[in-house]
C-alpha positions as CSV (number, residue, x, y, z in Angstrom):
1,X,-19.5,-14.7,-14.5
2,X,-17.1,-13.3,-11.7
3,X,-18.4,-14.9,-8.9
4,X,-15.6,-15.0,-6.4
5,X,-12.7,-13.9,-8.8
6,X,-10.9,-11.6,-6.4
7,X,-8.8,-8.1,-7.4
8,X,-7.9,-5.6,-10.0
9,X,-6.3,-7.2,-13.4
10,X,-6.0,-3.6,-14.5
11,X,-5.3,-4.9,-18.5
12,X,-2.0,-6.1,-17.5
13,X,-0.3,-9.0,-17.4
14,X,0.2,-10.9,-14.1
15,X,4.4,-9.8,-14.1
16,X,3.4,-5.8,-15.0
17,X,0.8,-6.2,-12.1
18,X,2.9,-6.9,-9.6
19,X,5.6,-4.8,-10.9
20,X,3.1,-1.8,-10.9
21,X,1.1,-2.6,-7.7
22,X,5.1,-2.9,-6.3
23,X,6.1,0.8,-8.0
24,X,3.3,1.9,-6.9
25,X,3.4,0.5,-3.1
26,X,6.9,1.9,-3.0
27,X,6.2,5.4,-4.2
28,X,2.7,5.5,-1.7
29,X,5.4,4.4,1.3
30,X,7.8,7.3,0.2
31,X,5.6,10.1,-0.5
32,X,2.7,9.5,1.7
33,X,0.5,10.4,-0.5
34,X,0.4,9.4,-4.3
35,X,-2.2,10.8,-7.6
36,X,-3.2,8.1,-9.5
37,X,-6.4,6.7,-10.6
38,X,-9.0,4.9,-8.6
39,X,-9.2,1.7,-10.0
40,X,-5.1,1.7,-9.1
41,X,-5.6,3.3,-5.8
42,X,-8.4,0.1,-5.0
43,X,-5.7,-2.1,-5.8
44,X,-3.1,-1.3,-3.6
45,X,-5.3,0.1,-1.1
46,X,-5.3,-3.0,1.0
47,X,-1.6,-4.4,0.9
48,X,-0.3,-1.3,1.7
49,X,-2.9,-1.6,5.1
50,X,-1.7,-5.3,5.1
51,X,2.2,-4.1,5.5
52,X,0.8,-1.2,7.5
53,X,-0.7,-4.0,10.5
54,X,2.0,-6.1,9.5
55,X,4.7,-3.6,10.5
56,X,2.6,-1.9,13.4
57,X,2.1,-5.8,15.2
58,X,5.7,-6.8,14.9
59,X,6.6,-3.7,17.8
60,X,5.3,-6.1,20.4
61,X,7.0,-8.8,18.9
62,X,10.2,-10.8,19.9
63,X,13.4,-10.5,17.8
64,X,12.8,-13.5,15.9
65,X,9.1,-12.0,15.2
66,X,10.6,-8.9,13.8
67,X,12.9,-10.4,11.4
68,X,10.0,-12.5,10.4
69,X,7.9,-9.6,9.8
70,X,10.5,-7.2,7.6
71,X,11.0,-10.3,5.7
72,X,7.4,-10.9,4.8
73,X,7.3,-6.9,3.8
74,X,10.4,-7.5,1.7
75,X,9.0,-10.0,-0.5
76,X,6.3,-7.6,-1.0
77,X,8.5,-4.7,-2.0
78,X,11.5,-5.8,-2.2
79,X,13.2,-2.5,-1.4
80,X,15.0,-2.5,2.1
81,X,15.1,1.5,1.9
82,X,11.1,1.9,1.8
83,X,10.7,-1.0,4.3
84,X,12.8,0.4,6.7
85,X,11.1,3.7,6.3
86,X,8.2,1.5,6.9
87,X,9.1,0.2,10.1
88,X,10.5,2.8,11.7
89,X,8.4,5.9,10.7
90,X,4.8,5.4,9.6
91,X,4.1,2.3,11.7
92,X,4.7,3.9,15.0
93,X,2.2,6.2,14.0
94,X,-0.1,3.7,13.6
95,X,0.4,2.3,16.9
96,X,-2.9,2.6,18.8
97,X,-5.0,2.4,15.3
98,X,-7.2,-0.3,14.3
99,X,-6.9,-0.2,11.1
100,X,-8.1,2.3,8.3
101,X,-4.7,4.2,8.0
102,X,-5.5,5.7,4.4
103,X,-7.5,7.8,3.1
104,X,-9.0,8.3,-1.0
105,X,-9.7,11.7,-2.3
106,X,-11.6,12.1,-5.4
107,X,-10.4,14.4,-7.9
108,X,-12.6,14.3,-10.9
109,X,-11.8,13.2,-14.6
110,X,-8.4,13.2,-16.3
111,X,-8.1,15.5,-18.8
112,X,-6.7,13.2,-21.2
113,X,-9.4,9.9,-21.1
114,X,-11.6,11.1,-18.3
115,X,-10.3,8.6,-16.5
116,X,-11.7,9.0,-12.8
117,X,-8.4,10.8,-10.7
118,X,-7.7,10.1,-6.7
119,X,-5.5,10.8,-4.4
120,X,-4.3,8.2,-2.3
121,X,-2.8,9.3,1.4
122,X,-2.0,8.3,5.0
123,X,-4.4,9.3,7.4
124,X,-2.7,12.0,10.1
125,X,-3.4,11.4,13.7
């Protein structure tokens, strides 16, 4: 039974997980909107709304609150280019949202293994 066994293991193991919910995080943070499919999309769905708040609360932060804050994203991502982006771009847009800052499209089967195909995005304003 699963009773209380948390996340996607998406037939990985636990160091291509990360590295792929990482990749993944990275590329969503870049592009703004990412195809992939939706048992991926569920799995990254919530850190990337995690760094999202994380990033959007630190604004009314002090300085040593901020620092705090970019560090805790970098040992998600570990990219300072995609966490800067982070910070300075998509947060502020964020600022007066509670929460819910993406947004799953369904696309229908892959062509390939009818594997069920989304599209993850930001939310506009």
């Amino acid at each position: 039974m699963r009773h209380q066994v948390s996340g996607y293991r998406l037939g990985r193991t636990s160091g291509a997980r990360i590295a792929l919910r990482r990749n993944l995080i990275k590329q969503f943070f870049i592009h703004e909107r990412i195809q992939t499919t939706r048992a991926k999309a569920n799995a990254i769905r919530g850190d990337a709304e995690r760094l999202i708040t994380i990033a959007r609360n630190s604004a009314s932060g002090d300085d040593a609150q901020k620092v705090h804050a970019r560090r805790l994203a970098i040992s998600r991502l570990g990219d300072n280019q995609v966490i800067k982006r982070l910070f300075d771009e998509i947060a502020p847009r964020f600022a007066n949202r509670p929460g819910g800052y993406t947004r799953i499209l369904k696309l229908g089967p892959r062509m390939g293994d009818s594997a069920e195909m989304v599209i993850l995005e930001l939310v506009e304003e």
